[in-house]
N, CA, C and O of each residue as an XYZ file, in Angstrom:
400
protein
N      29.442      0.436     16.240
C      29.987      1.412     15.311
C      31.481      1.197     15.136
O      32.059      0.630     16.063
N      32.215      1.587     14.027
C      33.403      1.472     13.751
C      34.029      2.273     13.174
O      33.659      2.221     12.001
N      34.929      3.156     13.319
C      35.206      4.243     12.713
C      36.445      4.112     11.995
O      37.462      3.602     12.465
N      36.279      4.760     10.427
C      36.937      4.522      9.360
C      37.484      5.910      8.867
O      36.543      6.670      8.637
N      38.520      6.387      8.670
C      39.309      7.412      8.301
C      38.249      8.478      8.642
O      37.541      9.090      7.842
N      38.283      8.598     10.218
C      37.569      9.687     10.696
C      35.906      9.948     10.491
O      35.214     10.855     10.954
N      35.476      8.655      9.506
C      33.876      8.937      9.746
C      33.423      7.636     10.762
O      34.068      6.861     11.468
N      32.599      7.734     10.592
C      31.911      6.383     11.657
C      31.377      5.330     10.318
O      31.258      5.711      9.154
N      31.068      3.773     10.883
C      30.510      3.186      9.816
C      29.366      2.579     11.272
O      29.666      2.447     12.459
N      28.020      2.315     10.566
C      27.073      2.045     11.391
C      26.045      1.034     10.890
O      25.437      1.492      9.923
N      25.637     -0.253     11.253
C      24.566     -0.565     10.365
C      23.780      0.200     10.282
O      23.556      1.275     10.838
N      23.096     -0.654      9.183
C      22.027      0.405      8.494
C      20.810     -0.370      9.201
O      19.758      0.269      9.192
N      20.762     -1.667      9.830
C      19.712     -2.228     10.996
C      19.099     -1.483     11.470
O      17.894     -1.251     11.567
N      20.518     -0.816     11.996
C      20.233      0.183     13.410
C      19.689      2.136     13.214
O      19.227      2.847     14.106
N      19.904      2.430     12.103
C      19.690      3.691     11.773
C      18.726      4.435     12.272
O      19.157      5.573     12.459
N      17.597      4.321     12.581
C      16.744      4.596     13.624
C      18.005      5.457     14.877
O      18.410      6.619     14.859
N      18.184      4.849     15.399
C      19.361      5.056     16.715
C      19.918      6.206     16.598
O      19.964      6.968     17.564
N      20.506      6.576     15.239
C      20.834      7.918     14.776
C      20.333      9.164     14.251
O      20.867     10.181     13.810
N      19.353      8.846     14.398
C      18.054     10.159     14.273
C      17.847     10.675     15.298
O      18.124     10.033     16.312
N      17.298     11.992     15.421
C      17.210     12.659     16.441
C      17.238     14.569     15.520
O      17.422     15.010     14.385
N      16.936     15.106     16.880
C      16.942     17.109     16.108
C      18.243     16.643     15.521
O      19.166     15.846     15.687
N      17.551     18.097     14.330
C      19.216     18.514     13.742
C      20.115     17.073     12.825
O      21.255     17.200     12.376
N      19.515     16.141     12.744
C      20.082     14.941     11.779
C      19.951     15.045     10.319
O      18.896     14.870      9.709
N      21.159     15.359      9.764
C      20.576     15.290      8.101
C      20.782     13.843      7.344
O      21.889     13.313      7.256
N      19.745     13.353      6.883
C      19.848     12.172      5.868
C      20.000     11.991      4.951
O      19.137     12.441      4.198
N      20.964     11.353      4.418
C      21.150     11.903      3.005
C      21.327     10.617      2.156
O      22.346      9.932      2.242
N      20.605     10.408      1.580
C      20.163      8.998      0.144
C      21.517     10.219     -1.000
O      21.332     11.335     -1.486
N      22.713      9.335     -1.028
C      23.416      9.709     -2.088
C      23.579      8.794     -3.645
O      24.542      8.948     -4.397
N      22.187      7.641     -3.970
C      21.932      7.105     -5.043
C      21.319      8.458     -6.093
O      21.048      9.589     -5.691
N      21.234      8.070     -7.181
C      20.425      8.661     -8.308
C      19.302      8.748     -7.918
O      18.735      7.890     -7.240
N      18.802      9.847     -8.309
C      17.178     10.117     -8.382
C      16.030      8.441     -9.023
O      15.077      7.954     -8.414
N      16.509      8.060    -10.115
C      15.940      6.675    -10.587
C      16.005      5.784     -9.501
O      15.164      4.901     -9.669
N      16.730      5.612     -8.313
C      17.226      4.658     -7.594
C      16.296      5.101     -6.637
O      15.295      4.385     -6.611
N      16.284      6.061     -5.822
C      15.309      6.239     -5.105
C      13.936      6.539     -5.093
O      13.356      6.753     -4.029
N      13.338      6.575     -6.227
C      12.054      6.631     -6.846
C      11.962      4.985     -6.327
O      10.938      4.621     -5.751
N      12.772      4.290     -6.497
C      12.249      2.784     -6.028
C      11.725      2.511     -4.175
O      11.050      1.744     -3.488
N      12.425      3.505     -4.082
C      11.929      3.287     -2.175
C      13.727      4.253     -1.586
O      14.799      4.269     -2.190
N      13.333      4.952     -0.161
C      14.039      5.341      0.466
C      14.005      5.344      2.014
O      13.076      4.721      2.528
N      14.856      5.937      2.790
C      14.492      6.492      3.899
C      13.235      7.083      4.277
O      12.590      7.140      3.230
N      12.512      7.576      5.263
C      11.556      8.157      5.740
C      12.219      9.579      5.663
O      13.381      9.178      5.601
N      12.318     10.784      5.627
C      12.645     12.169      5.703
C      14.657     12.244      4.898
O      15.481     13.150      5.024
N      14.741     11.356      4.401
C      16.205     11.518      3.753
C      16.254     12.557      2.494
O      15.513     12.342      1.534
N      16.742     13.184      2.497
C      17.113     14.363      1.307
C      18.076     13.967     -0.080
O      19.208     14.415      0.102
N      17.978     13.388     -1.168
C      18.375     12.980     -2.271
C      19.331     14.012     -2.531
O      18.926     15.109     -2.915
N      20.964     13.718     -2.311
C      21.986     14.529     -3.266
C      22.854     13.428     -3.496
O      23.618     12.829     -2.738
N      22.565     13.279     -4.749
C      23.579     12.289     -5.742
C      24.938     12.382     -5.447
O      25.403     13.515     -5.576
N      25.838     11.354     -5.025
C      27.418     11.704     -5.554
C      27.912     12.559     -6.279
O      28.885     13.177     -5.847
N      27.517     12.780     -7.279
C      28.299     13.240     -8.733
C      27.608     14.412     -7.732
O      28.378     15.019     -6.988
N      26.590     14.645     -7.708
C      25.884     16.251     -7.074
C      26.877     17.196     -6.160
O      27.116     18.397     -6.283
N      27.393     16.200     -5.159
C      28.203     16.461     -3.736
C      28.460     18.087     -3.989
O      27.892     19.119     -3.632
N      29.690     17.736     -4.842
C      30.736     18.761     -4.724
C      30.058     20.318     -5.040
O      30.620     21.386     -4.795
N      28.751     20.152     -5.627
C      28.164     21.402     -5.825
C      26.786     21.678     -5.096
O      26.224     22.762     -5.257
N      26.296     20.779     -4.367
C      25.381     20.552     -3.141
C      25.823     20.655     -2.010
O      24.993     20.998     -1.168
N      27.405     20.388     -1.480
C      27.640     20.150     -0.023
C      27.101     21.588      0.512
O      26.566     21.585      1.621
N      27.173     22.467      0.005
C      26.484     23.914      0.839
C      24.806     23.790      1.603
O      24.197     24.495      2.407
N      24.563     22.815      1.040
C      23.023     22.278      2.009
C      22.989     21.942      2.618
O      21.857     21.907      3.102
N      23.956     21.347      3.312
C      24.147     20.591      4.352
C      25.162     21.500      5.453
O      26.326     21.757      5.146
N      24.657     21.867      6.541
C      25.654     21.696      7.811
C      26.456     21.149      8.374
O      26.234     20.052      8.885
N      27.623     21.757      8.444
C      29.143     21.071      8.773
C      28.482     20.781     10.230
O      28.108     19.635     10.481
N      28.370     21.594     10.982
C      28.330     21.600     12.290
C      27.217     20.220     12.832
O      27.075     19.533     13.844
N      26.597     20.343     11.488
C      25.369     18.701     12.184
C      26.060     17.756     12.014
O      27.040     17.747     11.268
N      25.560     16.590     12.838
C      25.583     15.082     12.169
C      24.911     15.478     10.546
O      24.137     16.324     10.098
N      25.809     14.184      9.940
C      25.022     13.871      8.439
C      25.273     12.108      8.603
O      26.218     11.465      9.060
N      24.237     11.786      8.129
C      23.679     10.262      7.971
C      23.833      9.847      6.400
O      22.989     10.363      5.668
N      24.492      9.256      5.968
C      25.020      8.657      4.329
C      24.403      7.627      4.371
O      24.397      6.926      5.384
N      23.549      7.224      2.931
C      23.586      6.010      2.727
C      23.437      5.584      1.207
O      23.001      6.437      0.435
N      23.731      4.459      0.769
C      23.525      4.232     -0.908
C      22.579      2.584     -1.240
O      21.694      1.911     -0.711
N      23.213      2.563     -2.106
C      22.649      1.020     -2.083
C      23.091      0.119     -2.095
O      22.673     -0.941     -2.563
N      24.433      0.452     -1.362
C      25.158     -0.904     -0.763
C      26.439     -0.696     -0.341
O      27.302     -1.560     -0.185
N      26.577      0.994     -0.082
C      27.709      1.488      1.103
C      28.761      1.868      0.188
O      29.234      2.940      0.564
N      29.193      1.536     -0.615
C      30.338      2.110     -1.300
C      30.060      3.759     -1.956
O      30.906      4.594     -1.634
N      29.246      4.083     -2.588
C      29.316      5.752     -3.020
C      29.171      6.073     -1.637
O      30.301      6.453     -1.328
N      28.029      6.188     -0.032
C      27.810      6.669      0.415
C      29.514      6.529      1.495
O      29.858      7.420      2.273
N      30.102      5.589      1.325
C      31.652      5.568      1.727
C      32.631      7.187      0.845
O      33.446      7.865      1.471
N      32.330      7.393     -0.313
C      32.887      8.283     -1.332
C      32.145      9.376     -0.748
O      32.846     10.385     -0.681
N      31.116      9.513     -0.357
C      30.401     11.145      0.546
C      31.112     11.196      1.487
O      31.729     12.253      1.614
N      31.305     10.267      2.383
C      31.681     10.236      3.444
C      33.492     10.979      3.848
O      33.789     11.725      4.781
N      34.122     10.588      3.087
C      35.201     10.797      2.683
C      35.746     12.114      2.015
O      36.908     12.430      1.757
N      34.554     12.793      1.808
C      34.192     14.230      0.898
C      33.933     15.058      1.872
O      34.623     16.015      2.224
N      32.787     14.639      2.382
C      32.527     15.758      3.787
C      33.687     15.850      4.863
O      33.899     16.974      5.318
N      34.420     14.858      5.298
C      35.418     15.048      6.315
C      36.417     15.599      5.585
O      37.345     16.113      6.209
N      36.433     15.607      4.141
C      37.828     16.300      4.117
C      37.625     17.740      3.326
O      38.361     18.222      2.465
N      36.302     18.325      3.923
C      35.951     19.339      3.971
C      35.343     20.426      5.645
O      34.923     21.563      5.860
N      35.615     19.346      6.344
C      35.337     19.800      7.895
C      34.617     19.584      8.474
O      34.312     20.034      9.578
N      33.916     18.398      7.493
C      32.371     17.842      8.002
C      32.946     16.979      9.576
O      33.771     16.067      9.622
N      32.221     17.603     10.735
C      32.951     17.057     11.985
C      31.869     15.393     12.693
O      32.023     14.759     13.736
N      30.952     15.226     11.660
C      30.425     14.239     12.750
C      29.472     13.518     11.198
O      28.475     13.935     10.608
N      30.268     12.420     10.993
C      29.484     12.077      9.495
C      29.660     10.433      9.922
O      30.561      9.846     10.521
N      28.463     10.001      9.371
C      28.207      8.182      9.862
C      27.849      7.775      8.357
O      27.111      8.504      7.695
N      28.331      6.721      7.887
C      27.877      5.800      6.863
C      27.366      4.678      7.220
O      27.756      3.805      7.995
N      25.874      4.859      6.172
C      24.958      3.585      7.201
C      25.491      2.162      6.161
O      25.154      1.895      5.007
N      26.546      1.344      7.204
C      27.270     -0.043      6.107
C      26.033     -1.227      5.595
O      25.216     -1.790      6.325
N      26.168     -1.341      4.467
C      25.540     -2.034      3.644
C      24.485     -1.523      2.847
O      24.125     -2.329      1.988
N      23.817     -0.349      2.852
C      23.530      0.425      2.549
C      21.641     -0.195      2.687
O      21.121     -0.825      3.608
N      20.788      0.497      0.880
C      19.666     -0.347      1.280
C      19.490     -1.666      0.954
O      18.526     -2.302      1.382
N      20.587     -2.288      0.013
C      20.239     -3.664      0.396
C      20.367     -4.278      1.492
O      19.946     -5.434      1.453
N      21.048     -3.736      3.045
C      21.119     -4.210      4.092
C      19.301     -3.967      4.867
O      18.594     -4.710      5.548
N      19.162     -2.928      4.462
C      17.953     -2.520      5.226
C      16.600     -3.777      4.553
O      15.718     -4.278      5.252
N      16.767     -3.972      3.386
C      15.677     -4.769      2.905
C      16.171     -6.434      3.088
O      15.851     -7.390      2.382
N      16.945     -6.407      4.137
C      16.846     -7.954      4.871
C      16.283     -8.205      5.716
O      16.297     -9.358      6.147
């Protein structure tokens, strides 16, 4: 793991590792994008969504980011901490890492 302006960056290999109670997952691609394939139990809130969705999500949990190739889910990431989000991981490379 490597931690980047206060969030963590994590492969997305390894994501498994970061599950557990109380983990929220969060696929921050478009709805069209994930109709193609996702996470197992990940919850779809778009980028553009964030700023009027972050109330679904628990500050106090871990939250698990990912996109389709780390850069928007880098832009969540960066949103939640500088809203008080205290424990936020971006899974790096997003799902084109996972479909290697």
């Amino acid at each position: 793991m490597t931690t980047v302006n206060t969030y963590t960056e994590h492969p997305m290999s390894d994501y498994r590792s970061l599950l557990g109670d109380g983990v929220q997952l969060v696929d921050v691609r478009e709805p069209e994008e994930v109709a193609t394939g996702t996470l197992p139990d990940a919850v779809n809130i778009p980028l553009g969504e964030l700023p009027v969705r972050a109330s679904e999500l628990a500050a106090d949990r871990r939250v698990v980011l990912f996109c389709r190739s780390g850069g928007r889910s880098a832009q969540a990431a960066e949103y939640l901490i500088a809203r008080g989000f205290g424990d936020v991981i971006d899974l790096a490379g997003g799902m084109l890492a996972h479909q290697k």
